[in-house]
C-alpha positions as CSV (number, residue, x, y, z in Angstrom):
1,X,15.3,8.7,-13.2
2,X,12.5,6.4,-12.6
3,X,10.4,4.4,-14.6
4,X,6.6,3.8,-14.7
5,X,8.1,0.0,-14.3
6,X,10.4,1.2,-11.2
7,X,7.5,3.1,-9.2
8,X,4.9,-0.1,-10.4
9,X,7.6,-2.5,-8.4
10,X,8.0,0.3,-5.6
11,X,4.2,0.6,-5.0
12,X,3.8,-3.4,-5.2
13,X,6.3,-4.2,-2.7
14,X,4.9,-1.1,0.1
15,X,1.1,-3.0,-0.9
16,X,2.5,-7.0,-0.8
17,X,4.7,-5.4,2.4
18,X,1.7,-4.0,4.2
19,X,-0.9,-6.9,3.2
20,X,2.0,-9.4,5.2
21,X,1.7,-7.1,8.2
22,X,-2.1,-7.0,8.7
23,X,-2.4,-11.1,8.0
24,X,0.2,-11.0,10.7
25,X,-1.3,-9.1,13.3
26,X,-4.5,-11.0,12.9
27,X,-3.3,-13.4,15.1
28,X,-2.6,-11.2,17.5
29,X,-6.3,-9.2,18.1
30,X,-8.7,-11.0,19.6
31,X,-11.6,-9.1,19.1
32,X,-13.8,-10.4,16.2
33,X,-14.6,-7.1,14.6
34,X,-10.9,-6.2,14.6
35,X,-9.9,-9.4,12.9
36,X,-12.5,-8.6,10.4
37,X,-11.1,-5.1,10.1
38,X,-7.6,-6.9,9.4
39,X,-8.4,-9.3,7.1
40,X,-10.5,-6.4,4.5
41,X,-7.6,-4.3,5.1
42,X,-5.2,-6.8,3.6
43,X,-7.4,-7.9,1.1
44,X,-7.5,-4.4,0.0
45,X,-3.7,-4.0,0.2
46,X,-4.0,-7.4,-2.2
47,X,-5.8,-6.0,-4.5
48,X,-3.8,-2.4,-4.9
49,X,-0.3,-4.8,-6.2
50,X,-3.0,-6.8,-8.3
51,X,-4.0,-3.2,-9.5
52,X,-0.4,-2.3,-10.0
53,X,0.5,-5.5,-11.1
54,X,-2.1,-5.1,-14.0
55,X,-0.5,-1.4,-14.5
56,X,2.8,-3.1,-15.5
57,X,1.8,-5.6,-17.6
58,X,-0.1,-3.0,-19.8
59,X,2.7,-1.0,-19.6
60,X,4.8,-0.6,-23.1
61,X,8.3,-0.6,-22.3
62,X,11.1,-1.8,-24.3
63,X,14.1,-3.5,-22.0
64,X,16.7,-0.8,-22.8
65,X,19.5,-2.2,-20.2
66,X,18.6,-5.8,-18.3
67,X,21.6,-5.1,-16.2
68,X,20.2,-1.9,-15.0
69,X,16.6,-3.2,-14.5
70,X,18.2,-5.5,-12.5
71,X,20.0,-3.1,-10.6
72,X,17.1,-1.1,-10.0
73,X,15.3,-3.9,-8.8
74,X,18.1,-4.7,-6.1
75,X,18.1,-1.1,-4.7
76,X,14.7,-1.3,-4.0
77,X,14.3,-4.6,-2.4
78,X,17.4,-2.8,-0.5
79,X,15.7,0.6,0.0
80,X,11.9,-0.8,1.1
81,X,12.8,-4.7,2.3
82,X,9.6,-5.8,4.2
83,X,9.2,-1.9,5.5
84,X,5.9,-0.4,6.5
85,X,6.1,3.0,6.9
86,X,4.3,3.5,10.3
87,X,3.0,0.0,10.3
88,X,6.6,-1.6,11.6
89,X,5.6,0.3,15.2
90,X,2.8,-0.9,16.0
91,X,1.7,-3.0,18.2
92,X,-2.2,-4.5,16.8
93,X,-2.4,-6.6,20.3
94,X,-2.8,-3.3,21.5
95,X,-5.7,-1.9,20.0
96,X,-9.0,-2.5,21.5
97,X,-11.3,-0.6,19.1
98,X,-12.2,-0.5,15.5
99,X,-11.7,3.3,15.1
100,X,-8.4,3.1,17.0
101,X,-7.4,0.2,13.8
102,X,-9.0,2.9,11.0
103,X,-7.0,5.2,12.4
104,X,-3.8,3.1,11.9
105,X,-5.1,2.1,8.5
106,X,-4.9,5.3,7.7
107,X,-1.7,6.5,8.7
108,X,0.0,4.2,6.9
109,X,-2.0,5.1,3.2
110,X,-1.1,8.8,4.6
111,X,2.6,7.5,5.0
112,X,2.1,5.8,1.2
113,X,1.0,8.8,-0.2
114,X,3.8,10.8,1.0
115,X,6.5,8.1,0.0
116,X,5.0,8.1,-3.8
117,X,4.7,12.3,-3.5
118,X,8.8,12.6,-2.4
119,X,9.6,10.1,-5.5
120,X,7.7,12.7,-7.7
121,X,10.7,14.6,-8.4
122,X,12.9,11.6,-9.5
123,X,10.2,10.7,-11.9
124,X,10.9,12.3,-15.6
125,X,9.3,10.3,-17.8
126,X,5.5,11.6,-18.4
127,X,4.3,8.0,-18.7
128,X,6.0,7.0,-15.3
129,X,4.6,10.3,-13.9
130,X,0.9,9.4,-15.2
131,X,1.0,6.1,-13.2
132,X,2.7,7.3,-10.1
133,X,-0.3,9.9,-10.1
134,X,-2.6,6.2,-10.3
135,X,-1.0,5.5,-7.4
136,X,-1.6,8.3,-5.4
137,X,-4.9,9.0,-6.4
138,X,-5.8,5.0,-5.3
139,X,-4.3,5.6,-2.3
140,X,-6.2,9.1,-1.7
141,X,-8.9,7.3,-2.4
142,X,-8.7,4.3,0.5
143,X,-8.0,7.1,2.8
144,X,-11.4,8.6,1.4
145,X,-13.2,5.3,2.1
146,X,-10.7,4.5,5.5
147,X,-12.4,7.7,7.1
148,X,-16.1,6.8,6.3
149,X,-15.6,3.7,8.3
150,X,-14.9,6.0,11.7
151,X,-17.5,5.8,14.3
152,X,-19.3,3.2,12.3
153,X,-20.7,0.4,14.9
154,X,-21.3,-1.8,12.3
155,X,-17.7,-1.3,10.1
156,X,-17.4,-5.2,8.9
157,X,-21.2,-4.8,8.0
158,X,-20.1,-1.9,5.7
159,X,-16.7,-2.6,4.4
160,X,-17.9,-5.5,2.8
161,X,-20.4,-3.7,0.8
């Protein structure tokens, strides 16, 4: 039902969505390390859609139906809008730690990773299935480097290494 092109768009917008939500809560967070926190967290989110992004344009795909591409296009500006999983609830001003923040950072690649798993089903074409599997595994794999970064006292020290 899907295409590698239609779960591409899907995982840019939930990255381009997310990345608009940290650089919005920076200003929020007053604690330096936090807002350093913030910032590498929606660089990272950047750079997944750039990954993605660079997915697409290597895709091969032959425009079978504009009108439908189109379509598909509309239903999921429709379906994700500016969602963010478990991002939309919470409340950055809030948190006081960094661990508290890697903890949030990694619910919502938990919450990814379960969004691209239920579209698994609707995904038929082995292509489109090979680079929703991309996704995933990226996504596995920030939640990998996510939970390094707990109990760290020095985490903007780290992440930018």
């Amino acid at each position: 039902m899907f295409t590698a092109a239609e779960i591409l768009d899907i995982a840019i917008k939930v990255e381009n969505n997310g990345e608009a939500v940290y650089r919005s809560a920076i200003a929020r967070v007053q604690k330096p390390e936090l807002v350093c926190l913030l910032k590498w967290m929606a660089d990272e989110e950047a750079e997944h859609a750039r990954f993605f992004s660079g997915l697409k344009r290597n895709l091969e795909t032959k425009r079978r139906n504009p009108f439908v591409e189109e379509m598909s296009r509309e239903l999921f500006d429709d379906m994700l809008g500016n969602q963010n999983f478990s991002l939309k609830e919470v409340d950055f001003s809030a948190i006081d730690n960094s661990d508290a923040m890697i903890d949030v950072f990694i619910e919502f690649e938990k919450d990814s990773v379960i969004f691209y798993t239920v579209l698994e089903p609707f995904v038929e074409d082995p292509v489109a299935l090979e680079h929703l599997q991309k996704i995933i595994d990226e996504e596995n794999h920030h939640i990998r480097k996510l939970q390094k970064f707990i109990g760290s006292k020095e985490t903007c020290g780290i992440i930018d290494k």
